[in-house]
Backbone as CSV, one residue per row, in Angstrom:
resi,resn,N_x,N_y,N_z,CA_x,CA_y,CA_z,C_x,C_y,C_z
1,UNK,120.698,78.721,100.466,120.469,79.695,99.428,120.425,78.970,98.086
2,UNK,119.837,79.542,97.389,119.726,78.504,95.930,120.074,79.690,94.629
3,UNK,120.992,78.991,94.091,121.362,79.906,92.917,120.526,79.102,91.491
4,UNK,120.207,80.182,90.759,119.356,80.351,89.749,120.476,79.332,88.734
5,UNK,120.653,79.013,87.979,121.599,78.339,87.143,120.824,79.150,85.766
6,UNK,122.569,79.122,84.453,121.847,79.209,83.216,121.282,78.208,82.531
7,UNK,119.756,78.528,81.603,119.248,77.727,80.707,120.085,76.673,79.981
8,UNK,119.554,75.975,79.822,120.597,74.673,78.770,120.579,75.675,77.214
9,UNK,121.688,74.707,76.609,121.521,75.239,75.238,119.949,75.054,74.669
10,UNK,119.640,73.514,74.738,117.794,73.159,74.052,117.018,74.420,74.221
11,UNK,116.930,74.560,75.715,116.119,75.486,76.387,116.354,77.083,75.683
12,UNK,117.422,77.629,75.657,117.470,78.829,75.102,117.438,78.785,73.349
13,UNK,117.708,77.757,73.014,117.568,77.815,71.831,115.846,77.760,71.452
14,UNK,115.069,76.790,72.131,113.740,77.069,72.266,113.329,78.300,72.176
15,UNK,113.609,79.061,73.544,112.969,80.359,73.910,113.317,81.416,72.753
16,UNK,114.459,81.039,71.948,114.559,81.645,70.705,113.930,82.036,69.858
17,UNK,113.719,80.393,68.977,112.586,80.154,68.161,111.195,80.271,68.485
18,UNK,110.674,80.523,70.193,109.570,81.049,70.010,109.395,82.466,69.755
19,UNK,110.696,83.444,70.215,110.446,84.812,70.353,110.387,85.082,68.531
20,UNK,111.256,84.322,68.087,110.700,84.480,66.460,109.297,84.326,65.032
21,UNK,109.024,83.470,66.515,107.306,82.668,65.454,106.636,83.907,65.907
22,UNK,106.582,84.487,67.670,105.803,85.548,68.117,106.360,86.884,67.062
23,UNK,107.553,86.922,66.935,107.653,88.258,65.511,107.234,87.655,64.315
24,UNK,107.640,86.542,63.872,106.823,86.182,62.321,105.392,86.398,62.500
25,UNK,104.682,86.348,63.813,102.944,86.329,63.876,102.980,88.039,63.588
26,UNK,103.555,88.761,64.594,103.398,90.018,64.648,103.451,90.621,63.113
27,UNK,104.728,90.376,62.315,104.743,91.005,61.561,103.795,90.500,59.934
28,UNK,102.831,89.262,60.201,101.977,89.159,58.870,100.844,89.498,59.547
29,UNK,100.358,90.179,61.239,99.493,90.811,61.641,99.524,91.890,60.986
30,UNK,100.269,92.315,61.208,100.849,94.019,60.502,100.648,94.378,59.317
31,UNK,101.213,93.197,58.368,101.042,93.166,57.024,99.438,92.903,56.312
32,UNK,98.871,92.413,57.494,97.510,92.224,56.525,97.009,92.762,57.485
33,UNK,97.153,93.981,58.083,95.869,94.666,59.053,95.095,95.598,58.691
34,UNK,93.879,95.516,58.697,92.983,96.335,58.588,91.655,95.288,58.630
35,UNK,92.080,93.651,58.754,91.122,92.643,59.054,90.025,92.917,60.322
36,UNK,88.981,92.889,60.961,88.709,92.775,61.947,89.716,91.867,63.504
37,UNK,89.606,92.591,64.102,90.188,92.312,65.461,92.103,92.536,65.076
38,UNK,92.533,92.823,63.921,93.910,93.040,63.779,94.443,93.878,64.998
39,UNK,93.583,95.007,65.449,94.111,96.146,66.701,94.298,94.990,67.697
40,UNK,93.276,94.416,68.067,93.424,93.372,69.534,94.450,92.104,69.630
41,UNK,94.446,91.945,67.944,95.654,90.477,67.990,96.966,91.385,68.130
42,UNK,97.203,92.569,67.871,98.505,93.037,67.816,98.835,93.896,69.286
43,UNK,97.957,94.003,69.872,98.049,94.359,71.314,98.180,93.560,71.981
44,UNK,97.359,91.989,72.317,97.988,90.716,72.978,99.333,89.946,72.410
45,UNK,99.784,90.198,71.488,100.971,89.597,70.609,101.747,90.342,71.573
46,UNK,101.746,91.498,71.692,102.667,92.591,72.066,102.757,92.023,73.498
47,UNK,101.643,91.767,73.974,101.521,91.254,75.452,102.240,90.221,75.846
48,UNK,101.958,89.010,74.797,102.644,88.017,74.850,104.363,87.687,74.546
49,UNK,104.700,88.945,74.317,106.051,89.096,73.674,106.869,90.266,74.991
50,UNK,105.844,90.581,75.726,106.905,91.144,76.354,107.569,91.002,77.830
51,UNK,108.601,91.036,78.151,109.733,90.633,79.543,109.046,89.627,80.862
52,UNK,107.270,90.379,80.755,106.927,89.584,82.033,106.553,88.462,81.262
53,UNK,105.752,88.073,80.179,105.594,86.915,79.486,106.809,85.864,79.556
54,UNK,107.788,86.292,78.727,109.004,85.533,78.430,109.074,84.203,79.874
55,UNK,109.400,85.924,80.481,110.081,84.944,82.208,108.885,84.255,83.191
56,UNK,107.519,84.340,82.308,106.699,83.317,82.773,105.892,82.791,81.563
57,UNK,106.015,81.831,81.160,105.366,81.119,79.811,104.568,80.592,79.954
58,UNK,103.927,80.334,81.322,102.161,79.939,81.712,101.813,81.314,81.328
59,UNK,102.003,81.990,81.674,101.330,83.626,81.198,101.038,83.759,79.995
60,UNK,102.565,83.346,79.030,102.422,83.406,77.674,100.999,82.541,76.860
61,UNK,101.427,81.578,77.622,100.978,80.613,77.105,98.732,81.036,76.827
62,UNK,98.751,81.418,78.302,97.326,82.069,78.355,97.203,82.919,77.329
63,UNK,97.902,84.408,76.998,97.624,84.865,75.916,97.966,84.608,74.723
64,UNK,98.448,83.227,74.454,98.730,83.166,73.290,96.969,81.983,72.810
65,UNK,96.406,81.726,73.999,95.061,81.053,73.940,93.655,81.967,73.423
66,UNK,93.876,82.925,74.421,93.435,84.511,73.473,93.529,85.206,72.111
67,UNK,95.142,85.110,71.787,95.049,85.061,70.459,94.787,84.067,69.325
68,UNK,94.373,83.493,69.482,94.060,82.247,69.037,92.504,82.263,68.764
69,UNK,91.970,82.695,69.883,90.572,82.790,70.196,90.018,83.303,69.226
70,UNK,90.777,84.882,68.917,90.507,86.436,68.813,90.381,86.080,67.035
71,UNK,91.614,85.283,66.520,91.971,85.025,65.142,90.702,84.424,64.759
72,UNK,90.640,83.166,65.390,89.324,82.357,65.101,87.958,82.970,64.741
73,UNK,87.712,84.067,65.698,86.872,84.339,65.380,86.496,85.441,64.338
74,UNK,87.724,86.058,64.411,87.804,87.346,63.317,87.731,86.726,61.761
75,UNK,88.116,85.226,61.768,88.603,85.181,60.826,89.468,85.958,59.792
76,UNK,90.747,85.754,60.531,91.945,86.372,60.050,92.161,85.644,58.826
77,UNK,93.227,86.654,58.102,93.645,86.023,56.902,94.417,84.753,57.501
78,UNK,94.690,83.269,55.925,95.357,82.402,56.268,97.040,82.710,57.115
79,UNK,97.644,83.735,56.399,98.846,83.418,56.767,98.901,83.930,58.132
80,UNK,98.384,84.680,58.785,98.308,84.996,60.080,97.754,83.778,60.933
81,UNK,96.737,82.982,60.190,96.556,81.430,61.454,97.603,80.699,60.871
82,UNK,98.407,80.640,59.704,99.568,79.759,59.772,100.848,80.287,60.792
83,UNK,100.739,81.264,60.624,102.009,81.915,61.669,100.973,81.419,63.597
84,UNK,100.385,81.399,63.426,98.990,81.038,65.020,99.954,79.479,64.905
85,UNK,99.748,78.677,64.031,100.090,77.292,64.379,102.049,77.330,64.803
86,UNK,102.436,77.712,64.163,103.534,78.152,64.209,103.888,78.599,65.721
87,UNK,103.073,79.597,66.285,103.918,79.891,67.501,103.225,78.353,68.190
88,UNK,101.993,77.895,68.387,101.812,76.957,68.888,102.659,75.886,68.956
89,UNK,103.123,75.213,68.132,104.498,74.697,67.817,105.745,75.170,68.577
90,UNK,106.329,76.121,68.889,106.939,76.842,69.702,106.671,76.852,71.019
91,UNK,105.636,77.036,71.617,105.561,76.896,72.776,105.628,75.573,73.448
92,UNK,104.756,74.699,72.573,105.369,73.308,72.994,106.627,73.039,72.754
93,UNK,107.412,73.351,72.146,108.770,72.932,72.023,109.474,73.769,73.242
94,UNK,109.053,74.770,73.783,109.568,75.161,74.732,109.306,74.669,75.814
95,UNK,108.450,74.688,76.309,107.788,73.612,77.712,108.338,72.677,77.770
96,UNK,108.617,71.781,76.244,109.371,70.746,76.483,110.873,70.651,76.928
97,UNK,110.980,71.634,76.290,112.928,71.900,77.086,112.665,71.803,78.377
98,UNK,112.078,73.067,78.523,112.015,73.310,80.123,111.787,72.441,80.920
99,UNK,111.111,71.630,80.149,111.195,70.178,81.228,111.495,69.221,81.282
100,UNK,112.913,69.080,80.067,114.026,68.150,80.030,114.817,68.796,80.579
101,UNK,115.422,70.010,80.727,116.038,70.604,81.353,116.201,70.385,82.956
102,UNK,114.855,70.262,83.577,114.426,70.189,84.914,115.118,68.460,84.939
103,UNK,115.101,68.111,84.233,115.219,66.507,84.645,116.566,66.273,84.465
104,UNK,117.484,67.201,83.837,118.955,66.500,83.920,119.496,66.835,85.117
């Protein structure tokens, strides 16, 4: 039988700071919406932010490639692709736990 163990500190502290860049994105979506594609970045944000994402971050990770896409092309305001680099940043820092984690 194999028991699940808890996250390391790195690791949850990661998964932290990404669930925060994904609300800092959400909320300068919010703040400057009425841009083109604002409805669709704030519906995959939402996607990407919620329970089944978290507990699979290849998932996340896909829609956070989408939003990315979606920004690009809408040409969103700046601070909404600075908050885009931002979670990007985050997710790699998370992957990376997760897979220092795997190795201790």
């Amino acid at each position: 039988m194999v028991f699940i163990t808890e996250p390391s500190g790195y690791e949850k502290t990661a998964i932290s700071d990404l669930q925060g860049s994904w609300g800092n994105l959400r909320d300068a979506v919010v703040k400057n919406f009425g841009f083109p594609g604002s409805d669709k970045l704030l519906f995959h944000i939402d996607e990407a932010m919620s329970w089944e994402s978290v507990r699979n971050l290849k998932l996340m990770k896909s829609t956070f490639i989408l939003v990315q896409n979606i920004a690009m092309q809408t040409e969103a305001p700046e601070e909404v692709l600075e908050w885009i680099d931002d979670v990007r940043e985050s997710i790699s820092d998370a992957f990376k736990a997760i897979a220092e984690g795997d190795a201790q």
